[in-house]
C-alpha positions, 0 to 999 in steps of 0.5 A: 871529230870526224876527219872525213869531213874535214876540207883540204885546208882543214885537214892539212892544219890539223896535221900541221899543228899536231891535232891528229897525225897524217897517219889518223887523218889516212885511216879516217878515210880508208874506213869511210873507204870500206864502208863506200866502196860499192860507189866503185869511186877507185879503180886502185888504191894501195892501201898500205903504200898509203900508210906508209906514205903518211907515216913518212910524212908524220916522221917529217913533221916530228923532225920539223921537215915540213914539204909544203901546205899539203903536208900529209894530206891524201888526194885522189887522183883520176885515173888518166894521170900518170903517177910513177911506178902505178899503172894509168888504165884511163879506164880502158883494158889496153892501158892495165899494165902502163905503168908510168915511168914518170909523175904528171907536172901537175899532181907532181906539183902537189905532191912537192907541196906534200900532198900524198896519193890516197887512189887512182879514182874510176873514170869513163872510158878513155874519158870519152864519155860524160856518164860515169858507166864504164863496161870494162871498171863498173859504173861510178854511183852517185853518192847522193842515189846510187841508182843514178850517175855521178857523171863523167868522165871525171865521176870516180873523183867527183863521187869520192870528193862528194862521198867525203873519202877524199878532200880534193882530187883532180879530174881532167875536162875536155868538154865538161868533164870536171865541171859536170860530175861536180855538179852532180855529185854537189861539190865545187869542180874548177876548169881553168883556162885552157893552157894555165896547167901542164898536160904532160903525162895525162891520157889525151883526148884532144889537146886544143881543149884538154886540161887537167881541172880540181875538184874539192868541197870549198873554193879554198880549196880550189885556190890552194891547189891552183896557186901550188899548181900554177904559182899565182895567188887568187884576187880577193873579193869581199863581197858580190854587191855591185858585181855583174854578172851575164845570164845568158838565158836563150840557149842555157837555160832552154831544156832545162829539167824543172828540178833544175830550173827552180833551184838555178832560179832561187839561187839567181833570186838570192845573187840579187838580194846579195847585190850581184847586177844579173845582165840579161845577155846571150852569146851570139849565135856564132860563137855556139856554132862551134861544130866544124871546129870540133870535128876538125880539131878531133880528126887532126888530133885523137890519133896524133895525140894519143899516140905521142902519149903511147910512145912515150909510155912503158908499153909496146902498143900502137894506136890500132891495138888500143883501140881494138881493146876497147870494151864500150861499143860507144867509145869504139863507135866515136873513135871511128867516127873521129877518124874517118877524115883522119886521111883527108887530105885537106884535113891539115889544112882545115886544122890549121885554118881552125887553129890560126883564125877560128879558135882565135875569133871565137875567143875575140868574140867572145871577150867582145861579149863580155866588155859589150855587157860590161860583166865580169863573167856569165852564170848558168846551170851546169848541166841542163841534165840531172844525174841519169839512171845509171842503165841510161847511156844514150837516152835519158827522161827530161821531164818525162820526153827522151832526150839524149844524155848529150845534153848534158854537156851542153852548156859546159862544152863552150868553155873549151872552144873559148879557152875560158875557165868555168866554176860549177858550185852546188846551190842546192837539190832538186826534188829528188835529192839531187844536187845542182850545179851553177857555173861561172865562166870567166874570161880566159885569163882571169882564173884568179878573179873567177876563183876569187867570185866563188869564194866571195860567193861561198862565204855567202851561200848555204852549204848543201846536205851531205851524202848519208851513205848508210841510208843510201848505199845497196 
């Protein structure tokens, strides 16, 4: 049995039922660890802290003490969550030694239920970015083509979940940055609605639109983690037939890379064949107009947010000095920009506009949306973006014309202004090899019905390829 390409769920019955011991399971994957390192998916792992912890975890199980469902299992962690006694970067040089003097409530959460920290993964700097190419840790290399991004900002997770180093791991998205990497590293990655899980002690960006999100190779999975996270239990759906579902193909589907395209179309074509009602049906223009939200809601809150974050951190360092340490120029040059209202002094009345009336309006709108076209949720690409050459971090080659690597996010970044949770599933790969991402939105609130489509969905649904890291690592 190769346990590196075991699911979370699978690895975590095995142990419990004394297949193989957490011990067995840990040192499968520090050896496909070794062997992949050049993807540069961890920034930090301890490698004998990990033993020791499964070893722990192995001496539990032989008393009968057994912590939760996740009993032994490793999972890797991004890097802008705080783990107690281990330093969070967020992937920035100021942030090298803030070691975290206390566990964030959501991996906390998974480890009561026994799971186990395996590393801190690679991320974009200070997660703002949705490449996974950092000038201070390295590029994240997609497992699938080491010459091309595993996308960002959640990359190091995506790459090592895809690369079969880890079952799961956690990400965090502002604007996509779960659901993007997933897509392109050909893994499942989960958004849930804005609010549903804690963001206490994870490195903030804005925290209207910030959550933590999951990433793993099953839906199963997804759910697991999401009830241990939030203490409810999906729906079940037994099959799609009769299910309907919005195709919102004015704006999400233009611009799209022809690989994409045609893998987003087949699988569209096989929704229908398994029953699924496609409505053609496009968000009004009003709700995708979100710009002055976003540049309030970002001068208002990065500072504000990211210093209450360094106060309560084991660091003597302001707001000023950590982002004067920054090592990308494009990291440093989109902070400035951020704050350059930042004294404006209608500024907190324009946020607190944003907050009371226009957050809520799109969010009505958008529920409005959805009862209008009677759907239970819309489908799109992911990204309209295949994974880009790693050296392109401001424009990229979309079927052959410069296109900016922005619109890669431009399709997930919706989601967040309307606090709804998004699924990207893999369908597939493009020409080139590439995976491809289709995600589902839902309504905010109906997580549990969201997740409850995708794993309906997968049962269904062909897995794709995985990675072969001997023919594709240099």
């Amino acid at each position: 049995m190769d346990m590196s390409q075991l699911s979370l769920c699978a690895a975590a019955q095995n142990i419990r039922q004394g297949t193989f011991t957490s011990e067995d399971y840990v040192l499968a994957l520090l050896r496909r660890c070794e062997q992949a390192k050049q993807l540069n998916a961890f920034l930090y792992m301890d490698a004998a802290q990990v033993l020791d912890d499964a070893r722990q975890a192995d001496r539990q199980m032989r008393s009968g003490q057994i912590s939760g469902p996740l009993h032994g299992v490793p999972i890797a962690i991004k890097d802008n969550f705080d783990v107690i006694g281990t330093a969070t970067t967020a992937g920035t040089p100021a942030l090298a030694d803030n070691i975290a003097v206390k566990t964030s409530p959501v991996v906390q959460r998974l480890f009561d239920a026994g799971a186990i920290m395996l590393g801190k993964t690679n991320m974009y700097e200070l997660a703002f970015g949705i490449t996974s190419s950092n000038e201070w840790t390295g590029a994240t290399l997609n497992p699938y083509d080491p010459t091309r991004s595993a996308g960002g900002s959640s990359g190091g997770t995506a790459a090592a979940v895809a690369a079969r180093l880890a079952p799961a791991g956690l990400g965090s998205d502002t604007a996509g940055s779960v659901r993007i990497p997933a897509a392109h590293c050909g893994i499942f990655g989960f958004r849930p609605s804005t609010g549903r899980y804690p963001n206490d002690g994870i490195v903030p960006l804005f925290h209207s639109r910030d959550t933590a999100g999951l990433m793993a190779r099953s839906v199963d999975d997804l759910i697991v983690m999401d009830t241990l996270i939030t203490g409810e239990t999906a729906t079940s759906i037994e099959n799609l037939a009769g299910l309907r579902i919005g195709v919102p193909r004015r704006r999400h589907f233009s611009g799209l890379d022809h690989g994409i395209a045609a893998a987003i179309e087949t699988e569209l074509d096989r929704l229908s064949e398994l029953g699924v009602i496609l409505v053609d049906a496009d968000l009004p223009d009003h709700l995708l107009d979100s710009s002055f939200a976003i540049e309030t809601l970002r001068e208002w809150e990065l500072r504000r947010d990211m210093e209450a974050y360094l106060g309560r951190s084991s660091l003597s360092l302001d707001f000023d000095g950590l982002i004067s340490a920054v090592k990308g120029e494009y990291v440093k040059r989109e902070f400035e920009t951020g704050l350059k209202a930042a004294d404006d002094p209608d500024l907190e009345n324009r946020y607190r506009t944003v907050i009371s009336k226009t957050l809520p309006a799109y969010r009505a709108g958008y529920r409005a949306f959805f009862e209008e076209n009677g759907i239970s949720a819309i489908a799109f690409p992911t990204s309209p973006l295949a994974p880009t050459p790693i050296e392109d971090n401001g424009m990229t080659l979309c079927n052959g014309a410069p296109v900016s690597v922005w619109r890669t996010l431009r399709n997930t970044a919706p989601a967040s202004m309307f606090g709804a949770p998004g699924l990207s599933v893999p369908v597939g790969l493009n020409g080139d090899g590439l995976p491809v991402g289709l995600e589902f939105d839902g309504l905010p609130g109906s997580d549990g019905h969201l997740l409850a489509i995708g794993a309906a969905w997968e049962r269904f649904s062909p897995k794709i390829a995985a990675p072969e890291l001997s023919a594709s690592l240099p």
